[in-house]
Phi, psi and omega in degrees: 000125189272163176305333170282334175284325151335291149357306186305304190098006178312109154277173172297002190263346197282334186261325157300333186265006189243342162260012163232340187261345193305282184345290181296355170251021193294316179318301190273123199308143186295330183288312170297311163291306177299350177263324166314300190300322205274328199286336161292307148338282177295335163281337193281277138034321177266332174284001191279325169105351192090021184234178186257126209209131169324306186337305196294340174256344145331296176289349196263309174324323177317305167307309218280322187286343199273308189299314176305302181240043131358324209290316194305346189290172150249004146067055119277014165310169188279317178265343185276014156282003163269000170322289181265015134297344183266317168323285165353280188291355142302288175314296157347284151338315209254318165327281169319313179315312191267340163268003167276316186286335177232010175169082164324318209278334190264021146334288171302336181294294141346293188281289181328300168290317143300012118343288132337288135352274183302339157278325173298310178296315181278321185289016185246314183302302229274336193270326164303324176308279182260346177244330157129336196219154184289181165287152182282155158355315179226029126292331186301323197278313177309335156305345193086322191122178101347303199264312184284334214302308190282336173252017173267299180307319191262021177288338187301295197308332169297327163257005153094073125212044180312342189277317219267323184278295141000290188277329168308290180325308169311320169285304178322297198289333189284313146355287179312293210265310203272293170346318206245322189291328195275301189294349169287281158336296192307313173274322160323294183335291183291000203250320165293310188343296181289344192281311168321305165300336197276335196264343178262352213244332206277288167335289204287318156353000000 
C-alpha cells in the first residue's frame, strides 16, 4: 500500500467496487474520476435550492462509484495526489451540507464528527510519518470508509435521523480510532525503548 492510497481512507465497499467495476476503467486517471465524483456532489448541492432532493443520492452514489473506483489505482499518476484531498472535501462538505440543508439542530453533532474524523487522518498522516506503517485494514473498514460514511449519513437523512446517527457515530468511531491509535503508539513507544538505551550505553563507552 503506497502512502497515498493510505490516504484515501477506503472501506469495504470502496475496495470492492475498484476490484470489479475499477478493470474497466483501469486507464482513466484516478484524480479524474474523483474530481468527476466529487463536482456531482457539488452540482447536486447547487440545485437544490436549499432542499432536499433525489439528486443529492443520485449524486452521492455517483461519487461513491465513480471515486470507488478510483480505488483499484496505486495514486502514482501525475495528479493523484489531489485524490484524498478531494475525497476529504467531498466528505466532508457534503456531510456539513446536508445537515445545514436538512437539519440545523444536527450541527454540533456534525463538528463532532469531523473531529473524530479529523483525528483518524492526521494519526494516519503521523503514523506513517514516524512508525513507518499505516493504521490496519480494519480500522478503515470498521470506520466504514469515505463511501458508507457518505451513504450511511444520507439513509439517515431520509429517515430523519440524521442528529442522533451523527452523535452514535462519533462516539462509536472515536472509541474505535483513539482506542487503537493509543495502543499504536504504546508499542512504538516500547519497541525504541532498547534501541535507546542501547545508543546511550554506546555514548557512555
Amino acid at each position: 500500500m503506497t502512502v497515498l492510497v493510505a490516504y484515501r481512507d477506503d472501506g469495504p465497499l470502496a475496495s470492492v467496487i475498484g476490484r470489479t467495476l475499477g478493470r474497466g476503467l483501469a486507464s482513466v486517471p484516478a484524480s479524474l474520476l474523483t474530481l468527476v465524483g466529487a463536482a456531482l456532489l457539488a452540482a447536486a448541492f447547487a440545485g437544490t435550492g436549499g432542499q432536499v432532493t433525489p439528486w443529492l443520492g443520485v449524486a452521492t452514489v455517483g461519487h461513491v462509484l465513480l471515486a470507488g473506483v478510483a480505488a483499484r489505482h496505486d495514486l502514482a499518476g501525475q495528479f493523484d495526489w489531489l485524490v484524498p484531498p478531494l475525497l476529504r472535501v467531498a466528505e466532508y462538505g457534503t456531510l456539513l451540507a446536508v445537515v445545514v440543508i436538512a437539519d440545523p439542530s444536527a450541527v454540533p453533532a456534525c463538528f463532532a464528527l469531523f473531529g473524530v474524523l479529523a483525528f483518524h487522518h492526521y494519526d494516519t498522516v503521523y503514523r506513517l510519518r514516524h512508525q513507518g506503517m499505516a493504521p490496519p485494514q480494519w480500522i478503515r473498514y470498521a470506520g466504514g470508509g469515505w463511501e458508507l460514511r457518505l451513504l450511511v449519513a444520507y439513509a439517515l437523512l431520509l429517515t430523519g435521523g440524521l442528529a442522533v446517527g451523527m452523535v452514535v457515530a462519533a462516539i462509536a468511531l472515536g472509541g474505535i480510532y483513539i482506542t487503537e491509535s493509543v495502543a499504536s503508539w504504546r508499542r512504538f513507544s516500547q519497541a525504541q525503548r532498547p534501541a535507546q538505551y542501547e545508543e546511550e550505553e554506546d555514548e557512555a563507552e
